[in-house]
C-alpha positions as CSV (number, residue, x, y, z in Angstrom):
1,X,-43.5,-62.6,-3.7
2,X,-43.3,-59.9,-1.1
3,X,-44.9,-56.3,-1.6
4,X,-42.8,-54.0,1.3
5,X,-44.6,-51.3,3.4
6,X,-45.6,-48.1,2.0
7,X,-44.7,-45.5,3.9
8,X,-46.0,-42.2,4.0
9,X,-43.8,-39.6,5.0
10,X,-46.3,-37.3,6.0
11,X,-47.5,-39.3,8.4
12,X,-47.8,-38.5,12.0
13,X,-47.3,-42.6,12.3
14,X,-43.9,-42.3,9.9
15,X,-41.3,-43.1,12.3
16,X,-43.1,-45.9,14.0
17,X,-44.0,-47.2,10.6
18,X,-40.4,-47.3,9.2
19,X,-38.6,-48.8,12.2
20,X,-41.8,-51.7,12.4
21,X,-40.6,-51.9,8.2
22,X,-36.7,-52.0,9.0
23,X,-36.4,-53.8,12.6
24,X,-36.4,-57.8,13.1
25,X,-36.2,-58.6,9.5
26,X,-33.9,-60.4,7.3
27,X,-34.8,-57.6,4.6
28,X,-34.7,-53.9,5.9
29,X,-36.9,-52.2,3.6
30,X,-39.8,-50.5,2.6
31,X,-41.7,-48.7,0.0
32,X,-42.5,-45.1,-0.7
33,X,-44.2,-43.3,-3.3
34,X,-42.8,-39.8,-5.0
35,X,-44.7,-38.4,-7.7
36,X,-43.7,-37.9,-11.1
37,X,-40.5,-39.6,-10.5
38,X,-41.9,-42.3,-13.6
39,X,-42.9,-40.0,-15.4
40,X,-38.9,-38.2,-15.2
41,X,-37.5,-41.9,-15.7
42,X,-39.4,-42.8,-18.3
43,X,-38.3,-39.6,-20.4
44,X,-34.9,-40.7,-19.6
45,X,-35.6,-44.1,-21.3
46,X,-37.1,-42.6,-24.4
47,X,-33.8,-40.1,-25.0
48,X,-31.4,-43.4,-24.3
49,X,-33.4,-45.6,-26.8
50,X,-33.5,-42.6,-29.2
51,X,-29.5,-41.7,-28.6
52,X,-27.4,-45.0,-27.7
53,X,-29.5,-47.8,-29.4
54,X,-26.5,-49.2,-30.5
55,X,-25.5,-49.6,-27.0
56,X,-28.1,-51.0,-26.0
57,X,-28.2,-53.6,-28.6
58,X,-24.5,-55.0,-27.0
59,X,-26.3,-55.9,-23.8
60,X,-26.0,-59.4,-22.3
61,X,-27.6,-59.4,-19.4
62,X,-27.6,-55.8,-18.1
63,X,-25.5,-52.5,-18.2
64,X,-25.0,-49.6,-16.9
65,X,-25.8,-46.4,-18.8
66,X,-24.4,-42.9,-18.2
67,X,-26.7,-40.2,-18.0
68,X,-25.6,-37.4,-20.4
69,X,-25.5,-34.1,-20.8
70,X,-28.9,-34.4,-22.8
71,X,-30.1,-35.7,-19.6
72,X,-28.5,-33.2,-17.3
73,X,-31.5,-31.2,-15.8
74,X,-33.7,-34.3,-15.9
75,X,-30.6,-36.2,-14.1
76,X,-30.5,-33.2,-11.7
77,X,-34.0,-33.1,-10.6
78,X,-34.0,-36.7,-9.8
79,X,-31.1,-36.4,-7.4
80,X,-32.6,-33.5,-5.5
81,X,-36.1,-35.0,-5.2
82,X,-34.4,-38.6,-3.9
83,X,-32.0,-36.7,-2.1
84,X,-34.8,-35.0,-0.2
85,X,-36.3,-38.1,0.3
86,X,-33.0,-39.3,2.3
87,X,-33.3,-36.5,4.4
88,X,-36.8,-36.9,5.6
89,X,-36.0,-40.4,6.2
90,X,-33.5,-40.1,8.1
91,X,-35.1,-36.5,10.3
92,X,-38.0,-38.9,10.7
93,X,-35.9,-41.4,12.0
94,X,-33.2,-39.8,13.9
95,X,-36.4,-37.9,16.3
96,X,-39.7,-38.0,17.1
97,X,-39.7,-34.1,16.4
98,X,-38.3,-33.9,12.9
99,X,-36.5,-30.5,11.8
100,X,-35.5,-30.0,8.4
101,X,-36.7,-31.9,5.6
102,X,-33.6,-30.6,3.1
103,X,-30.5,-31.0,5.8
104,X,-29.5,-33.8,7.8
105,X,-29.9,-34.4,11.6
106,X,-28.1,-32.4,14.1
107,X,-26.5,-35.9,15.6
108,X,-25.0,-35.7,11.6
109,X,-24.8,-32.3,10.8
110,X,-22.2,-32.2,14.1
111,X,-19.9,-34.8,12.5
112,X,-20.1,-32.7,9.2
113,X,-21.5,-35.3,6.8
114,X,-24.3,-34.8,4.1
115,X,-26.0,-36.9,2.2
116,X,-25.0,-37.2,-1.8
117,X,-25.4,-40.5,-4.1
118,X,-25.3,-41.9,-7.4
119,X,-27.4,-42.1,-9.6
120,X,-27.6,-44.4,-12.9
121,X,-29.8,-46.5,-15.3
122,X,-29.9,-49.7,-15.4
123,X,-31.0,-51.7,-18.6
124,X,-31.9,-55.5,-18.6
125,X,-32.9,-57.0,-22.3
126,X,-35.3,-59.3,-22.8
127,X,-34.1,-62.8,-22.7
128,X,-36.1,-66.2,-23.1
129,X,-37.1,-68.1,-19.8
130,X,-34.5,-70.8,-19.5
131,X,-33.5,-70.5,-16.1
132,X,-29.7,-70.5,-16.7
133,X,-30.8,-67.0,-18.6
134,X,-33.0,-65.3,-15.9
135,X,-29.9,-64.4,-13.4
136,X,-28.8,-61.0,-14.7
137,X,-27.0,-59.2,-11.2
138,X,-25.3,-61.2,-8.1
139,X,-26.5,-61.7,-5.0
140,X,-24.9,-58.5,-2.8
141,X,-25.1,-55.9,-0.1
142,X,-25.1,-52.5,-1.2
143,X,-22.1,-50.3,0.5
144,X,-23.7,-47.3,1.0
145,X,-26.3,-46.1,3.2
146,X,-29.6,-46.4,1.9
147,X,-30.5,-46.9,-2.0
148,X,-33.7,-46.2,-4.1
149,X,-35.0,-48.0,-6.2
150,X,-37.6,-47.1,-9.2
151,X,-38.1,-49.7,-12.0
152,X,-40.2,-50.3,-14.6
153,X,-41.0,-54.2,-13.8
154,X,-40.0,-57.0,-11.6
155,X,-36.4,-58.3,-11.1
156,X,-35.2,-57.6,-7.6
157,X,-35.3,-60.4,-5.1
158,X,-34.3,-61.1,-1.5
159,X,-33.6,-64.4,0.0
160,X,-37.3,-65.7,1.7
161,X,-37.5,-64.5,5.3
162,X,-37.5,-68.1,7.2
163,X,-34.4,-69.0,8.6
164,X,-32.4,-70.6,5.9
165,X,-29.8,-67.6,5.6
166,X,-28.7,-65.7,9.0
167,X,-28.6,-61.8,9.5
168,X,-24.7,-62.8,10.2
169,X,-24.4,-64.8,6.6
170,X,-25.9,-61.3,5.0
171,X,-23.4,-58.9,7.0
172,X,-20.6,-60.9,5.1
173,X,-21.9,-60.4,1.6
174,X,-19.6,-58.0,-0.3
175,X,-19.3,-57.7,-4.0
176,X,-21.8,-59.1,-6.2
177,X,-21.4,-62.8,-7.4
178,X,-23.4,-65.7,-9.0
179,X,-23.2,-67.5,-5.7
180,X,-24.6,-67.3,-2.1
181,X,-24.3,-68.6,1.5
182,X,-24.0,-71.7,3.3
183,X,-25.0,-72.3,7.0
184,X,-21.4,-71.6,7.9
185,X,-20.9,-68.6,5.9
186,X,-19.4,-70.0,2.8
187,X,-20.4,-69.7,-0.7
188,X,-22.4,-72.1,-2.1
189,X,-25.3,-71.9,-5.0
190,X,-28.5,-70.9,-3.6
191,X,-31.3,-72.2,-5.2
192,X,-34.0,-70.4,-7.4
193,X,-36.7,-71.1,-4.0
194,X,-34.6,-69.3,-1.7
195,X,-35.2,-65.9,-3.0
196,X,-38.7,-64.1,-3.4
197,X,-39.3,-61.3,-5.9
198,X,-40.1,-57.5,-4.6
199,X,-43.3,-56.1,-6.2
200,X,-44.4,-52.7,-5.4
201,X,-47.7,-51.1,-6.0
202,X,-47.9,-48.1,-8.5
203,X,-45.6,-46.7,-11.0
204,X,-44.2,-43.9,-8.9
205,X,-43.3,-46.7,-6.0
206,X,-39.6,-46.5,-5.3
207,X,-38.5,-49.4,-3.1
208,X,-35.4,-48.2,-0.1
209,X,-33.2,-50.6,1.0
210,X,-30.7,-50.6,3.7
211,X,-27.2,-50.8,2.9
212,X,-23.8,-51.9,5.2
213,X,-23.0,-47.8,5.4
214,X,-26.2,-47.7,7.8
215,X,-24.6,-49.6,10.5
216,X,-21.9,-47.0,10.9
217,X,-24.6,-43.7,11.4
218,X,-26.0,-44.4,14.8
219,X,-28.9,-42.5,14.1
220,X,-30.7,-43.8,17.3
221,X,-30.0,-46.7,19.4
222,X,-34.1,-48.0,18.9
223,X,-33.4,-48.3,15.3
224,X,-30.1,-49.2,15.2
225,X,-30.2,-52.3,17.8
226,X,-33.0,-53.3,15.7
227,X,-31.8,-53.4,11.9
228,X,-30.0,-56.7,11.9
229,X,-28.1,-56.5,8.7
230,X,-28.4,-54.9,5.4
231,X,-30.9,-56.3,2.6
232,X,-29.5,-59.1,0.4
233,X,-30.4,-58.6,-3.2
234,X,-29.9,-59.8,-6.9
235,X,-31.4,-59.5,-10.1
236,X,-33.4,-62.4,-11.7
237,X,-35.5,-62.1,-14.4
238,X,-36.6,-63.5,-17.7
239,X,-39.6,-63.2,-20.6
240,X,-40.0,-61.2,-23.6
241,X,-40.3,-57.5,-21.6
242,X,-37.2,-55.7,-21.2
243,X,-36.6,-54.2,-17.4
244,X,-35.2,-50.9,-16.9
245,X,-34.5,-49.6,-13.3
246,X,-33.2,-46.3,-11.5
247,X,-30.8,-46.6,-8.3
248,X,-30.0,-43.8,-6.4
249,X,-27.3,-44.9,-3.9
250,X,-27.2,-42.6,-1.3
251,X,-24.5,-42.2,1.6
252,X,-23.0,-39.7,3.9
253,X,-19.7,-37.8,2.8
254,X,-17.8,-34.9,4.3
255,X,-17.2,-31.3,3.9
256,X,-16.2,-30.6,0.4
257,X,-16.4,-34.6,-1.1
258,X,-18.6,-35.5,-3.6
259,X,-20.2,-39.4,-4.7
260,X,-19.3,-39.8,-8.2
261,X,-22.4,-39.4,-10.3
């Protein structure tokens, strides 16, 4: 089990804190905490269990659920709160003198990129605890810059932080599999004791992870000569409680483009 850093945001020790969170690790990430954002999820939860119950009961092992247009304004506040999260992140990072908490640094804001993302709901059913049951997502590298992560229990793993899989092996992760990596970089099965599960520590945690978009930012040379790759992840889970989660995959786009969702 690992339990990332929580960051506070508002903290005069914010930068520092991030980069120690981000830099000479297998797994980039950290923790932050943003009110009410359970409380918003978890209304989203109750409307999809009242509306598409019949959806739900098709699930194998997890699926994707669209967020309405009964979930429109909810949907809509999420993405501005996370996506103002992004920002800070990223002004914290980018200086030691943040500016703008809603806009993107000027090293950014001069290639004309903003930050937009996706955001979905993820549903995993309960399943019994035989083993070949518990592996519900691949292990992958997310393609976009950063993503946030609420959920409402346990499921997300990283490979253990010891030397058995390379910051190289991770960089050439792509889509998700059932799989992972040999010492050479080839796929092989990686067993059930090379990954450790994330826990965070409240309900409003939200767990951000670095994804391969990151490495193509620059934000700052201290930061970026110190992330070595972007955070391997999969789903594993089992037992008789059902797991819902809330990505927000955010990245950079131009003048006029859009993320889809």
């Amino acid at each position: 089990m690992v339990v990332p850093t929580k960051i506070d945001l508002s903290s005069p020790t914010a930068r520092s804190d991030i980069i120690a969170s981000v830099t000479s690790t297998l797994n980039p990430m950290f923790l932050v905490s943003i009110p009410t954002i359970s409380t918003l999820a978890k209304s989203i939860i109750t409307d999809i269990k009242d509306n598409q119950s019949e959806r739900l009961k098709g699930v194998e092992n997890q699926g994707r659920l669209e967020l309405d247009e009964r979930n429109k304004e909810t949907k809509e506040l999420i993405k501005r709160i996370l996506k103002e999260t992004v920002y800070k992140i990223l002004n914290i990072l980018s200086s030691t003198n943040p500016t703008s908490p809603t806009s993107l640094p000027p090293s950014l804001q001069t290639r004309n990129l903003k930050v937009d993302g996706i955001l979905c709901m993820r549903y995993y059913p309960s399943k019994d605890d035989a083993p070949s049951s518990q592996q519900r997502l691949g292990s992958h590298c997310d393609g976009n810059m950063v993503t946030l992560l609420w959920s409402t229990r346990p499921g997300l793993q990283v490979p253990v932080d010891d030397g058995r899989v390379s910051p190289s092996q991770v960089k050439s992760v792509g889509v998700p599999t059932m799989g992972g990596l040999d010492n050479v970089g080839k796929w092989r099965d990686m067993v059930d004791g090379d990954w450790e599960v994330v826990e965070t520590e409240d309900e409003d945690d939200v767990i951000v992870t670095i994804g391969n978009e990151w490495f193509e930012l620059n934000l700052n040379p201290e930061v970026n000569e110190g992330v070595w790759c972007p955070v391997l992840h999969r789903v594993f889970m089992g037992g008789e409680e059902e797991r819902w989660s809330m990505p927000y995959l955010a990245r950079t786009v131009g003048e006029g483009e859009l993320a889809d969702g």
